[in-house]
N, C-alpha and C positions, 0 to 999 in steps of 0.2 A: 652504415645502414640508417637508414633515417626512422623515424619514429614512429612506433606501431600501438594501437591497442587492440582490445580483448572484451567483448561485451559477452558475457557469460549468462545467460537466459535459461531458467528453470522450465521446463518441457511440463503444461497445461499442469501449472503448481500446486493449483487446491488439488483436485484431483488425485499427483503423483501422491500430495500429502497424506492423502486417504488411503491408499494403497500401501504405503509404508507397511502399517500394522494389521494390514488384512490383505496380504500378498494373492489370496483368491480370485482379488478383485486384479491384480495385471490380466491384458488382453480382453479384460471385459469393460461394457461402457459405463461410465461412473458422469452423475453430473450433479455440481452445487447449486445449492437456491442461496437469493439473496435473503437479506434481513424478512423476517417474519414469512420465511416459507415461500417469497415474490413470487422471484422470476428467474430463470437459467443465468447466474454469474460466471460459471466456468465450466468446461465440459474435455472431457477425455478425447483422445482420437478417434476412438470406438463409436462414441456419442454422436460424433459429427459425422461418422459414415454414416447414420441412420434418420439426417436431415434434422438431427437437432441443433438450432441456435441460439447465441444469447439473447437474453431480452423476451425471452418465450414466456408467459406466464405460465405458472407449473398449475392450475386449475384447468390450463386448458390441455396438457399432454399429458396428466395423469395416465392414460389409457394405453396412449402409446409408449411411455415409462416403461406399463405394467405388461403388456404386450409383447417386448423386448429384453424383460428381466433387467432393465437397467436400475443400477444403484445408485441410490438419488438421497444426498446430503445436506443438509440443512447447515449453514457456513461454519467454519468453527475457527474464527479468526486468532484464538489465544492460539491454536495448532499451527498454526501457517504461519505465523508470528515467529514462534519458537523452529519450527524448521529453515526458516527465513535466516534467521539468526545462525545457526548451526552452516548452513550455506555459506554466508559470510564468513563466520568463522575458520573453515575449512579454506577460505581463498586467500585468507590472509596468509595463512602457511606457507602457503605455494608461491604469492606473490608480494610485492610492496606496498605499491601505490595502486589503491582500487577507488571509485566513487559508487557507492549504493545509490541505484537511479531508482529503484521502485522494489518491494516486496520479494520479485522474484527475476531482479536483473541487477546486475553487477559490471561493469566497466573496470578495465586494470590499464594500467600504462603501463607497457613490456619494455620501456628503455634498458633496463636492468638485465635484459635478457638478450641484448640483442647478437649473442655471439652462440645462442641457443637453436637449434632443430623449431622453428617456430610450431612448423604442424604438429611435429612429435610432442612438443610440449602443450601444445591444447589439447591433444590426446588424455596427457597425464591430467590434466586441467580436468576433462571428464570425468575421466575411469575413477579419480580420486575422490570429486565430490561423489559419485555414484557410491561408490565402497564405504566410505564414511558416512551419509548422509541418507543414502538412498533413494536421494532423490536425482531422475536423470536430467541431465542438462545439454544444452549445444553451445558449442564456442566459435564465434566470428573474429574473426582478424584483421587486420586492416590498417593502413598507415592513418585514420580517423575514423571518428565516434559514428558517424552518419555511415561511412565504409563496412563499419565493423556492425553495424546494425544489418546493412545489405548482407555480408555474409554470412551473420546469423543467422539471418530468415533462410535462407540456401540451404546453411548445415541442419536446419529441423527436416529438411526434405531430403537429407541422402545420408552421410555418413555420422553425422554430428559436429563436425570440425568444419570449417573452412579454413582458407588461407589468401587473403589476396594480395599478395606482395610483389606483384610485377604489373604494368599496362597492359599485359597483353590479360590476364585474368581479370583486373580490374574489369577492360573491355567487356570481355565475354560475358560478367555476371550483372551487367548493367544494361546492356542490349537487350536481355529478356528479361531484366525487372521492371516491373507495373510500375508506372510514375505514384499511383495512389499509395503504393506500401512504402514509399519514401520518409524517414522520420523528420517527420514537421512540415509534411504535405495535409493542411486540414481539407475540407471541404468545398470552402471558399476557393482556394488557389489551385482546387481540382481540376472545380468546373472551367475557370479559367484556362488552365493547362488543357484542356482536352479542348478546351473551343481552339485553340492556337493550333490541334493536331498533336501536340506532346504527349505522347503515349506511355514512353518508356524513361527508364531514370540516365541511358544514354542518350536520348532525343534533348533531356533539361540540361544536363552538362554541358553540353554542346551548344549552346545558346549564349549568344553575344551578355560580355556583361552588363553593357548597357543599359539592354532590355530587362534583365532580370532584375539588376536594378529599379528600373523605372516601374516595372511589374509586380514585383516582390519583396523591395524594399532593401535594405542591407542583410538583414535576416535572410530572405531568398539567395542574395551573392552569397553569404557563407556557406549556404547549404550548397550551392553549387561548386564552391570553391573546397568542401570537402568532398563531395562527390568525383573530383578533380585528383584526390588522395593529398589535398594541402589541410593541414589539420589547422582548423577556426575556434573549435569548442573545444576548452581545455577542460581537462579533469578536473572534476571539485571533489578533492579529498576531507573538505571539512564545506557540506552543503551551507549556504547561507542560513542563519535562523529563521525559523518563521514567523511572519508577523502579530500572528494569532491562534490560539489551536481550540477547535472546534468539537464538543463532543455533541454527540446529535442519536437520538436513534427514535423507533418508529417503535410505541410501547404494544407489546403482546395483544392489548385488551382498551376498549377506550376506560381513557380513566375519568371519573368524573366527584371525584373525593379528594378535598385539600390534602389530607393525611397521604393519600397515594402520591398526590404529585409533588409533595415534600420529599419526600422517600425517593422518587424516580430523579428529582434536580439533586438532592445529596448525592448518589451513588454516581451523576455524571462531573457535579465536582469535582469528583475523590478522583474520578479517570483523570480527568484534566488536569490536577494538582501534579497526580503523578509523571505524566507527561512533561508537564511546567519545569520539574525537577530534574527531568531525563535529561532536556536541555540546557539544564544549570541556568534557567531564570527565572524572574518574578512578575508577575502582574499589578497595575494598580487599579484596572477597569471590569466589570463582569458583565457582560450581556446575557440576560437572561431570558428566556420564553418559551412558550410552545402553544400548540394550532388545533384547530379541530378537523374532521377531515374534511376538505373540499367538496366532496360528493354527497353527505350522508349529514346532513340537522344543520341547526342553526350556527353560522359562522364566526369564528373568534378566534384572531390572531393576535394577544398580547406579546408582547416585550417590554424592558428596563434594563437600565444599565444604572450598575450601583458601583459608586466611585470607593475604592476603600481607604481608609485613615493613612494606610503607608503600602509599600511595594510589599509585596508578599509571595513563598508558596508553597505557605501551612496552611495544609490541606481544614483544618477547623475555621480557620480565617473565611477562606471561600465559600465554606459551605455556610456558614455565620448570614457571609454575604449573601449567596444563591436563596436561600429560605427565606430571608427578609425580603427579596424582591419577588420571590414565588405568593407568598402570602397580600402582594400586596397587588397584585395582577391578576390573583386567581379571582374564577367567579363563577359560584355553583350553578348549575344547570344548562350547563356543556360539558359537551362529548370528546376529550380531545385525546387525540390519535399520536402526538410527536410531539416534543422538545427536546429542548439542551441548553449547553452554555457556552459562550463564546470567551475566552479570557482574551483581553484588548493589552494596547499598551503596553509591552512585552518588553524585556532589555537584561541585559545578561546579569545577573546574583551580583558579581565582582564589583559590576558598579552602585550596588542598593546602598546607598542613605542609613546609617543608624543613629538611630538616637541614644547617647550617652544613660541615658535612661532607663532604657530596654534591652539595651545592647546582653544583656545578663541573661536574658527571658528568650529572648532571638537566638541564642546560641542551643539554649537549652531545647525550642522548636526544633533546630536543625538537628539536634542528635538524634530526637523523638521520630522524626521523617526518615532519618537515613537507616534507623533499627526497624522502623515500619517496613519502608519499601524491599532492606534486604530479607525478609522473613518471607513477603511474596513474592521476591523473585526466586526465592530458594523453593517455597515451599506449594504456588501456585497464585494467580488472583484471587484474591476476598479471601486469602487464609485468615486473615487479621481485616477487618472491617469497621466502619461504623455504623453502632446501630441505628443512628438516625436516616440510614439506607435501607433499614425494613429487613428482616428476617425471611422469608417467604419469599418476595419481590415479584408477587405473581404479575406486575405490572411489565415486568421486562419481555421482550422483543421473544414472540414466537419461534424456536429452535426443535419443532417435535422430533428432528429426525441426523441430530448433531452426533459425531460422534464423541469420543470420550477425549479428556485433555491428557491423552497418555505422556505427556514428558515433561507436564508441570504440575501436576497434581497427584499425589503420592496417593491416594484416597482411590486415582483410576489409571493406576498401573497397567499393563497387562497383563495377562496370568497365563503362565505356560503350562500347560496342560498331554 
């Protein structure tokens, strides 16, 4: 049997997320707003049989929200994080070899299985994260990643499962897939596609490789050549690092007070340190800034990057750094709407430089961090905080309408009643 994978895809995730702990809400329409209340980020099935899309500003369908009795949330990323997580967790059990491709999708390599009921097992693949997790999901199958995305998208529209393990199914689910829902059809190679007449994802299959080639470049041939069921894109069971990690967010309120925007660049620090950590590496570079809004006063977009004395990802270190260059960029009497912090120059802990010196003082950080971070991973974010992040933080990103962090914060448990 030759080689199959498993793209396991959480069914409209924020959403189910939400439904978890307020089960009233299945069969009714539920939708999230982005950062500070925006715009429609996700939205239920329900939502979308009533002509709601994403990208809708939520000032503008308050009415029809209100209209329709729909339940309307305000994002709650640490929730979907943690359910995200629990998902994964649940797949490991079941399976070997997975790659986490995004928040609420999961790819597995079935080699290990291949002497298995494949449909019957992405049944079990279901019903289990369902049972444990509660969240529902559809499983695609497929002798590749691009295959197995096509019969993803299938199983959210009939049973939950696909299975395409012969030509003649392959055939069938490709003749009436839209060339546009192809994974790594952007825009660009749309318009293209559709001036050629290429309508369907068996119309591009079927295309000389020459042309697609010439057309689409080698990327295009492998997409084709998985589309073909020859598997091009292999599983990354351990994603490549990132080059930089970015925390960024849109503050509640415009700030126009040093003391605030001190407090707002500490608190994304402390994010990013922690992140830094997640990945077991250091930084030696910090990009720091933030903007006023484009629409509304007078304009000012600072930045700085402060180089720091050695690799690092003690969180005091960064924030040392972030504040000195916040202080030295700010400038009263602007209005500003957004920043963050970029950490640059990234490489993994194993390889940092110490100095014989410190080397005493560096150990004793790392113990401090790793008692730090397991307190909030046990006990929720900001259990344990620094106060140069502000008490109050009335500066942070409007959430009027979030719900509660029931499975990381012991403080908003639920209470059964």
């Amino acid at each position: 049997m030759r080689l199959m994978f498993a793209l396991i895809d959480c069914n409209n995730f924020y959403a189910s997320c939400e439904r978890v702990f307020q089960p009233k809400l299945n069969g009714k329409p539920v939708v999230v707003l982005s950062n500070n209340d925006g715009m429609v980020i996700a939205k239920s099935n329900e939502a979308k049989a009533l002509g709601l899309d994403l990208g809708m500003p939520y000032f503008e369908i308050k009415d029809v929200l209100k209209k329709h009795n729909v339940a309307v949330f305000s994002s709650n990323y640490t929730l979907y994080g943690d359910f995200s997580r629990r998902v994964v967790q649940t797949l490991r059990e079941l399976t070997t070899d997975i790659e986490i491709y995004s928040i609420d999708e999961v790819f597995a390599d079935l080699k290990a299985f291949k002497s298995y009921d494949l449909l019957a097992y992405g049944n079990t693949i279901r019903d289990t994260v369902k049972k444990w997790t509660h969240i529902p999901v559809s499983v695609g199958i497929a002798p590749s990643k691009t295959l197995a995305k096509v019969a993803n998208k299938i199983a959210k529209k009939s049973s939950g499962v696909v299975l395409l393990d012969t030509p003649q199914k392959i055939e069938e689910a490709l003749r009436s897939f839209p060339v546009e829902d192809i994974w790594g059809v952007g825009n660009k190679r749309l318009e293209m596609l559709l001036q050629r007449g290429i309508r369907t994802a068996w119309e591009l299959r079927n295309m000389p490789d020459s042309w697609v080639r010439k057309k689409m470049t080698i990327t295009g041939l492998r997409m084709v050549y998985e589309l073909k069921g020859i598997p091009c894109i292999p599983l990354e069971a351990q994603p490549p690092a990132k080059q930089q990690i970015i925390c960024s967010r849109s503050f509640g309120y415009f700030i126009t007070t040093l003391k605030d925007m001190e407090e707002a660049m500490t608190y994304y620090a402390t994010r990013a340190a922690e992140r830094l950590r997640e990945q077991k590496e250091v930084t030696r570079d910090i990009l720091v800034y933030f903007e006023t809004s484009r629409f509304n006063g007078a304009q000012y977009h600072p930045s700085c990057v402060v180089n720091l004395p050695k690799e690092t990802c003690y969180t005091p270190d960064i924030i040392k750094a972030t504040v000195s260059a916040v202080r030295k960029i700010f400038k009263a009497g602007y209005r500003y709407r957004k920043g963050g912090i970029i950490l640059l120059e990234l490489k993994p802990a194993s390889q940092r430089q110490f100095d014989l010196l410190t080397s005493n003082d560096e150990k004793k950080q790392e113990t401090i961090m790793i008692a730090l971070d397991k307190v909030n991973r046990k006990y929720g974010d900001n259990t344990l905080f620094y106060a140069a992040a502000g008490i109050k933080q009335e500066w942070q990103m409007m959430r009027s309408m979030k719900s509660q962090n029931y499975t990381t914060q012991i403080t908003e448990l639920p209470i059964a009643s």
